[in-house]
C-alpha positions as CSV (number, residue, x, y, z in Angstrom):
1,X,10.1,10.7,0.3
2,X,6.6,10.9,-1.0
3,X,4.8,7.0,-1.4
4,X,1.9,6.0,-3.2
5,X,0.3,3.0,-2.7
6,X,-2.2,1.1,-5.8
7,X,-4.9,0.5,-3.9
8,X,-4.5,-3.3,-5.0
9,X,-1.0,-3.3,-3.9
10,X,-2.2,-2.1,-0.6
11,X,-4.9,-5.1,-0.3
12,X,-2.2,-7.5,-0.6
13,X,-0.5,-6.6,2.3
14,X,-2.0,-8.8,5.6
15,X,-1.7,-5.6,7.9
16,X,-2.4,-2.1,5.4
17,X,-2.3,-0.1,8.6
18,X,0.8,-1.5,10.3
19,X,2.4,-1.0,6.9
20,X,0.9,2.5,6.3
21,X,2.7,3.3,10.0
22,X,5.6,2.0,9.6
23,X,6.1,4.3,6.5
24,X,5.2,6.8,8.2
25,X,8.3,7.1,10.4
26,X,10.5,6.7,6.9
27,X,8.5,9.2,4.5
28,X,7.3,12.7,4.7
29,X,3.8,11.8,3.1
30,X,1.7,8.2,2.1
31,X,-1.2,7.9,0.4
32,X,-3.6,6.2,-2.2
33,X,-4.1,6.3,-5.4
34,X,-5.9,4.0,-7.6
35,X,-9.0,4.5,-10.8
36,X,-11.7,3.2,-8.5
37,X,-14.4,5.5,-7.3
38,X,-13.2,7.7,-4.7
39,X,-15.9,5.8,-2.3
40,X,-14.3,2.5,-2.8
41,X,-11.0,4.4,-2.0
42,X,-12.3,5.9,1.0
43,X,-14.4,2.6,2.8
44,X,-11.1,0.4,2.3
45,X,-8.8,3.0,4.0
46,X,-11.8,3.9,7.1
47,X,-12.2,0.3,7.3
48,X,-8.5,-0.6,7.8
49,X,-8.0,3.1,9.9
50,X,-5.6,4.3,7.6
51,X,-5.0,7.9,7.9
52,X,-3.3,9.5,4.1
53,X,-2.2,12.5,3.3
54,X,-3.1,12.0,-0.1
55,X,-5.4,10.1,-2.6
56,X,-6.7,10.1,-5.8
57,X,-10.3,11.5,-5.2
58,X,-12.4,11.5,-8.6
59,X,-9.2,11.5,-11.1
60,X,-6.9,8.5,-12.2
61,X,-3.9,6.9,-10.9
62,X,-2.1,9.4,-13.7
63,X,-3.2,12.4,-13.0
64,X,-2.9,11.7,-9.3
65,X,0.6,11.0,-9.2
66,X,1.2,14.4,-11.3
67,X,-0.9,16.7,-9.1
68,X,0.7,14.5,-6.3
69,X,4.3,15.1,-7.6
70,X,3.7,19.1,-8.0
71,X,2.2,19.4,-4.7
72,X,4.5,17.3,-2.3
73,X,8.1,18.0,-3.2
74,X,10.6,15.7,-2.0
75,X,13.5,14.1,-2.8
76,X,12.1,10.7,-4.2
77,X,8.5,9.5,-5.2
78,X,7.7,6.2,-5.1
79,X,4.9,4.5,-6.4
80,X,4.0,1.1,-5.0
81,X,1.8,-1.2,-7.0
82,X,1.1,-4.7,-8.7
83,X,1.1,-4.6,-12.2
84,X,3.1,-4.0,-15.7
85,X,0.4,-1.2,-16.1
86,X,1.4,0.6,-12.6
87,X,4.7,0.3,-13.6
88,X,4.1,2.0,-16.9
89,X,2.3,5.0,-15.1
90,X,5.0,5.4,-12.6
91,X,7.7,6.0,-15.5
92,X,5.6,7.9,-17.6
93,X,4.6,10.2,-14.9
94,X,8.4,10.4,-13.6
95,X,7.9,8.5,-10.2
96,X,9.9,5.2,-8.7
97,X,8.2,2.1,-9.3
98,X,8.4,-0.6,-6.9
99,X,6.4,-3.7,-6.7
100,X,4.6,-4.6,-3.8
101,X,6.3,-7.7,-3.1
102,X,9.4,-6.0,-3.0
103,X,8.4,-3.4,-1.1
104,X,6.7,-6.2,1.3
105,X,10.1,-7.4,1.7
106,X,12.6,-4.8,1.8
107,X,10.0,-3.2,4.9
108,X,9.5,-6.9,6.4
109,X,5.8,-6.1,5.7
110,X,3.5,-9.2,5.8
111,X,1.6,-10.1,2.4
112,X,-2.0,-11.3,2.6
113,X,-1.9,-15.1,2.3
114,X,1.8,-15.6,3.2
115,X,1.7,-18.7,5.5
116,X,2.6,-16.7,8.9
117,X,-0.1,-14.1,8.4
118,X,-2.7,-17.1,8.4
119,X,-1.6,-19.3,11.0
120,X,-3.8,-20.0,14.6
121,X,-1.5,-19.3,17.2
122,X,-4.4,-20.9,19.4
123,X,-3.7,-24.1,17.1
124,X,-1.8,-26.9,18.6
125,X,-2.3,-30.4,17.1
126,X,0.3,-31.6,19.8
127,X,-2.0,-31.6,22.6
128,X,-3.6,-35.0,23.7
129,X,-5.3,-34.3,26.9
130,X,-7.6,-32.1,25.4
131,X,-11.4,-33.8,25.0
């Protein structure tokens, strides 16, 4: 399987890198595609250590996924992102759409925000003898 992430679809995610990982050892090739600069692209995923096989560079999310498509033949591509607009590109352009809460859940992947991601594990409100 070949995955593409949105970039926004990956910045929801409270752990991009454990995610990106964990796909790893279930698809042959993971990467980023999204109509921002290549830069903005390219700090998120250095920032977050992400190593891709694959990203959009200077084109859009639609011509991405079709250079993408020719060059990485698989059995399935899947395209991962967060809108009605992602969705519409993945079935014009012939991939899988999936939306990231969905993916988030089938892959037990933690969303940013979700209550678990943002708890102190250092908090304990139980504790009395503390000044």
């Amino acid at each position: 399987m070949t995955l593409a992430f949105e970039l926004s679809a990956l910045k929801r995610l409270g752990d991009p890198n454990a995610a990106f990982s964990d796909a790893r050892t279930w698809t042959k090739y993971i990467g980023v595609v999204s109509e921002k600069p290549t830069y903005v692209v390219t700090n998120f995923t250095r920032k977050e250590r992400i190593r891709q096989d694959f990203f959009s560079g200077p084109r859009g999310v639609e011509e991405s996924l079709e250079n993408v498509m020719r060059q990485f033949d698989t059995d399935r591509h899947v395209f991962v992102g967060t809108s009605d607009e992602d969705r519409a590109v993945a079935e014009e352009t012939g991939w899988e759409y999936l939306a990231v809460e969905d993916a988030a859940e089938a892959a037990e992947w933690v969303l940013a925000g979700d209550d678990d991601a943002s708890a102190d594990p250092f908090e304990d409100e139980g504790r009395d003898d503390w000044p």
